[in-house]
C-alpha positions in Angstrom: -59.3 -28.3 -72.0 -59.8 -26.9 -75.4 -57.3 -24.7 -75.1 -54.7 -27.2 -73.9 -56.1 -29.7 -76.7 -55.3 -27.1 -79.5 -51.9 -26.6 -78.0 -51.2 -30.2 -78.8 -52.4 -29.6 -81.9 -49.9 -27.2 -82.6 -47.1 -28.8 -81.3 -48.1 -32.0 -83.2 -48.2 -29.8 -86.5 -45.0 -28.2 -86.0 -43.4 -31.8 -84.9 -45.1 -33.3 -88.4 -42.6 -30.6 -90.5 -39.9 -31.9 -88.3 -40.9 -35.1 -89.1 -41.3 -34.3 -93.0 -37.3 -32.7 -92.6 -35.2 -34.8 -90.1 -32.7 -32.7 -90.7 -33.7 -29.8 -88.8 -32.7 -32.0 -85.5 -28.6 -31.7 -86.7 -29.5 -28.0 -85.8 -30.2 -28.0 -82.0 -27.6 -31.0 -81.7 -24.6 -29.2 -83.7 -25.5 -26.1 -81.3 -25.2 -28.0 -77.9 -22.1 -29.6 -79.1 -20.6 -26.3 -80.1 -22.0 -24.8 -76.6 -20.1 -27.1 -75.0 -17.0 -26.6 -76.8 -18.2 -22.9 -75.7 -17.9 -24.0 -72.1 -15.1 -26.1 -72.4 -12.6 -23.3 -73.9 -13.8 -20.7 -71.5 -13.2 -23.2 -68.4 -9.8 -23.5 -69.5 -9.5 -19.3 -70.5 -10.2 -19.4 -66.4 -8.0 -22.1 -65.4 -5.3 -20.3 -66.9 -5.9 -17.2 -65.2 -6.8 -18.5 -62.4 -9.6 -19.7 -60.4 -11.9 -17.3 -57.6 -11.0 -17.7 -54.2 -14.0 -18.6 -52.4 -17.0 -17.1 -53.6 -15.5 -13.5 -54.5 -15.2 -13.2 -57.8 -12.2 -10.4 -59.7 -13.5 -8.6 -62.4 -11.9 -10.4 -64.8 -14.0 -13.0 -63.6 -17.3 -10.9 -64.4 -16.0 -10.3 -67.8 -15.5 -13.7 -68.3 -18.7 -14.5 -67.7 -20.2 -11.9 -69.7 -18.2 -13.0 -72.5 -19.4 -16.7 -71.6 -22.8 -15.7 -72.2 -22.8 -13.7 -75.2 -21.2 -16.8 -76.8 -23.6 -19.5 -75.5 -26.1 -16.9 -76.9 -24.7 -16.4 -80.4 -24.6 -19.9 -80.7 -27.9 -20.8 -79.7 -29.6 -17.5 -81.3 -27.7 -18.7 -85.0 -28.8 -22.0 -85.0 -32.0 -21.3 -84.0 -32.5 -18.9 -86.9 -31.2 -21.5 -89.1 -34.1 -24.0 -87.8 -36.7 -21.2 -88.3 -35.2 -20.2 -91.9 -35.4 -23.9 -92.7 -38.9 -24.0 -91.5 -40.1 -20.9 -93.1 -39.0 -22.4 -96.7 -41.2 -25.5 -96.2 -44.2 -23.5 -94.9 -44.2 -21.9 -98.2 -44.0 -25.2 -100.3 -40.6 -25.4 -101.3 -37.6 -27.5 -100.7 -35.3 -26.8 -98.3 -32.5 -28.1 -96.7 -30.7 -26.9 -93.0 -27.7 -25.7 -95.6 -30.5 -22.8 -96.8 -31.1 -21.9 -93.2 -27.5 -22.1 -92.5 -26.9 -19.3 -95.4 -29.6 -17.3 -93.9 -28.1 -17.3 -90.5 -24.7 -16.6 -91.7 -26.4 -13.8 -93.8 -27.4 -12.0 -90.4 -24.4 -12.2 -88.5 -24.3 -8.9 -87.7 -27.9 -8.7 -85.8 -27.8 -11.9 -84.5 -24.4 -11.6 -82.2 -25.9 -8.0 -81.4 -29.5 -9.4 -80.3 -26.8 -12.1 -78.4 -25.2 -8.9 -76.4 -28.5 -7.9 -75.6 -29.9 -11.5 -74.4 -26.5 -11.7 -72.3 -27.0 -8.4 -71.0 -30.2 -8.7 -69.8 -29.2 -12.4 -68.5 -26.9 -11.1 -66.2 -28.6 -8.5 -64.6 -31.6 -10.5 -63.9 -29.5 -13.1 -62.4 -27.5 -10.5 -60.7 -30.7 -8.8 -59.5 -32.2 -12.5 -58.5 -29.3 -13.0 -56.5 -29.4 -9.2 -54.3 -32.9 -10.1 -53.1 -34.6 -12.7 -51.2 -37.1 -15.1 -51.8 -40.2 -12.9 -53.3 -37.5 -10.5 -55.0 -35.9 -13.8 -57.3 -39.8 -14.2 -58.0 -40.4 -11.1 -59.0 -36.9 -11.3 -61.3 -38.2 -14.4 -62.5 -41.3 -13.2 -63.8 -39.6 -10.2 -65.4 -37.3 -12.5 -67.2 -40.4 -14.7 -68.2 -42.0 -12.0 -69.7 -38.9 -10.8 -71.6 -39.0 -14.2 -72.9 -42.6 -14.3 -74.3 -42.1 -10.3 -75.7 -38.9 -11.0 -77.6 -40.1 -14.4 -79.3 -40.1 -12.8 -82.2 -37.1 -11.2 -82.3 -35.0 -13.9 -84.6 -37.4 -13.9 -87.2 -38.2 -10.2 -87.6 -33.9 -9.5 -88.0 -34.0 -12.7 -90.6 -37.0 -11.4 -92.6 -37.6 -7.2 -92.1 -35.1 -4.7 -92.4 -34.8 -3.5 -89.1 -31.9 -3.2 -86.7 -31.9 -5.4 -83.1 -34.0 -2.3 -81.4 -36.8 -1.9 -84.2 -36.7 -5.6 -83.6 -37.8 -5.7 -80.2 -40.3 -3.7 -80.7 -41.9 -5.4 -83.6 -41.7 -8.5 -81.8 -43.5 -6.6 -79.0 -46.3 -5.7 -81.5 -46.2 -8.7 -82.9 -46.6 -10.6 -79.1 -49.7 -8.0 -78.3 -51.2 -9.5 -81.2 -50.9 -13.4 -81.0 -50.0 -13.9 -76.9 -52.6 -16.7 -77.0 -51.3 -18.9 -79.7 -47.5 -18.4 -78.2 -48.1 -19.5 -74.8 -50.6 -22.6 -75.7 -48.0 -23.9 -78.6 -44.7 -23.1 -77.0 -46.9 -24.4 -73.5 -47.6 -28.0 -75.1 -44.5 -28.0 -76.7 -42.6 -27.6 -73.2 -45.1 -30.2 -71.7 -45.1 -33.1 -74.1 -40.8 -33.1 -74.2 -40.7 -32.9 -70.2 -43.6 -35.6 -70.1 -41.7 -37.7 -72.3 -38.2 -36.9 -70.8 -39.9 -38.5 -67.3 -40.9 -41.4 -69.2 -37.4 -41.8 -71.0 -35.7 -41.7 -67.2 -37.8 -44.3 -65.8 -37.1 -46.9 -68.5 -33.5 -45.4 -67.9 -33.5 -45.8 -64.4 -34.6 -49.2 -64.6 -32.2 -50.5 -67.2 -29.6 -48.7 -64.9 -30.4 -51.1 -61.6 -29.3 -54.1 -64.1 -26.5 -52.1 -66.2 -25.7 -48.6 -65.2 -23.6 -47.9 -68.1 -26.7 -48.8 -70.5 -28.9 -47.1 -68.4 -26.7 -44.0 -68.2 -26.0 -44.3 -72.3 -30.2 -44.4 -72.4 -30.9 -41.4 -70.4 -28.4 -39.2 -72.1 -29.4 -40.1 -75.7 -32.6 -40.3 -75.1 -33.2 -37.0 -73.2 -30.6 -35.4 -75.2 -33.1 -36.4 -78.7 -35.8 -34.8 -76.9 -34.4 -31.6 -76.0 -33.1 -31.8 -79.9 -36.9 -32.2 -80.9 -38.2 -29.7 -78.5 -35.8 -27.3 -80.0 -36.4 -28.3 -83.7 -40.3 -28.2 -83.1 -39.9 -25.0 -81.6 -38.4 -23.2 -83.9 -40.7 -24.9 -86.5 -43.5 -23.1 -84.1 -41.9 -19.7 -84.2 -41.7 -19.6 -87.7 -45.3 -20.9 -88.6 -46.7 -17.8 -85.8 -44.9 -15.4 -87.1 -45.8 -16.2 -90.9 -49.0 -16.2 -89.7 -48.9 -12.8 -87.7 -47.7 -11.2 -90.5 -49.5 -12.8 -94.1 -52.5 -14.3 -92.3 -51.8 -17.6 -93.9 -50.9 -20.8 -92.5 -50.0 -24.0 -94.0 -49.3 -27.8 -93.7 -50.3 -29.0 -90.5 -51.2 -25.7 -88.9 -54.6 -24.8 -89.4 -55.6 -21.1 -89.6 -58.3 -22.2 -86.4 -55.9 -23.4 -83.9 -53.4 -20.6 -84.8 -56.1 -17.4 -84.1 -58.1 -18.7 -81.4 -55.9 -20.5 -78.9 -56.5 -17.4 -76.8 -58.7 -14.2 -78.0 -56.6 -11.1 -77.7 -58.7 -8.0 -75.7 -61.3 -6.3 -78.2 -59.8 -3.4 -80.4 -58.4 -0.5 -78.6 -57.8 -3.0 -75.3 -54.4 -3.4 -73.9 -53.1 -6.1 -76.2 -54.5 -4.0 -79.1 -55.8 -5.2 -82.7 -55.2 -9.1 -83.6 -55.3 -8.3 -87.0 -52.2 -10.0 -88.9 -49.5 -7.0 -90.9 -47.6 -7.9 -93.5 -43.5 -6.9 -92.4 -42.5 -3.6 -94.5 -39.9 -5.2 -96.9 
């Protein structure tokens, strides 16, 4: 319980700098709208190709697909870093607006469509893996890709704020993940619950306005799930940035207290498998 309790904690704290900046939810919001554009101009690359035949798919198809999801991933990769370069600037007590994490996004272009390739790549072989094996085997993929997740959750903010290319990255993140697991899977954990909670909420009132007037009640699920997911995204970048400023100065600041963000889970003692938790400062 106290674990779960100072996961709420965090996720309030990183929902109270969304809350100071509003602006941070055009982010997630301009970045579905572009994915779907994404979607939409691929669907129609494929219509004018042609469509599969049953459930065998041409190469061309494959390389569609790839090409699908590196874009989906560029554009959910820049806009996230634009939330966490945002975020980062208020942590530190200054003024900041999405147009300065905009400029630091558009500053890493480079890193950020190659981390992309990478998240694509490994995207598709898990889901091509998942789909060669039964039952257990798409568990098992599952937790692999899980656990990719959680070890690359750093990734965006070590290419925005060290000097290192997309593989340092990952394995800075890595080091960076064996120090503060605890605190990433509490915060991002309440974070996930609280939006989903609050998304079951927003389709029952939606659901019931829909038995009198379906259009309404369709209008109120889509806006209103759609502003969640926008403020589940916005909070967690917020999240991401505040752990890994914390991971690497030891500080923390506005709603995040240095308490909740050390001891949501105590990493193994020195020497252990998830090795020292003291925070290092990035080489720049």
């Amino acid at each position: 319980m106290n674990a779960f309790s100072r996961g709420l904690r965090l996720a309030m704290a990183s929902w109270a700098v969304v809350r100071q900046d509003r602006q941070l939810l055009i982010l997630p919001i301009v970045s579905f709208v572009c994915s779907v554009i994404v979607i939409a101009v691929f669907a129609a690359g494929t219509w004018g190709i042609g469509l599969p035949e049953g459930d065998q798919l041409e190469p061309v198809h494959y390389v569609i697909l790839f090409l699908l999801y590196v874009a989906l991933a560029f554009v959910t990769i820049f806009f996230n870093a634009a939330v966490i370069g945002t975020a980062m600037e208020r942590l530190q007590g200054r003024d900041a607006s999405i147009g300065d994490g905009l400029r630091l996004a558009r500053e890493h272009l480079g890193a950020i469509f190659l981390w992309a390739v990478v998240t694509a790549t490994v995207g598709v072989v898990l889901r091509t893996l998942a789909e060669r094996f039964g039952f257990v085997g798409r568990i098992v993929i599952s937790l692999i890709g899980a656990a990719w997740n959680v070890v690359t959750f750093f990734v965006v903010p070590v290419l925005l704020y060290e000097p290192v290319g997309v593989g340092q990255g990952i394995k800075r993140s890595a080091s960076l993940f064996r120090q503060r697991w605890g605190e990433q899977f509490v915060g991002n954990g309440a974070i996930g619950i609280v939006v989903f909670v609050a998304a079951l909420a927003v389709g029952a009132v939606a659901f019931a306005v829909g038995t009198v007037a379906l259009p309404v009640g369709i209008a109120v699920g889509v806006l209103g799930i759609g502003a969640l997911l926008a403020i589940g995204a916005a909070c967690s970048g917020v999240f991401n940035a505040a752990l890994y400023r914390y991971a690497t100065t030891g500080e923390a600041s506005g709603a995040f207290s240095i308490e909740d963000l050390s001891s949501s889970f105590r990493p193994k003692g020195r020497g252990g498998i998830f090795g020292s938790s003291t925070p290092t400062r990035p080489d720049l």
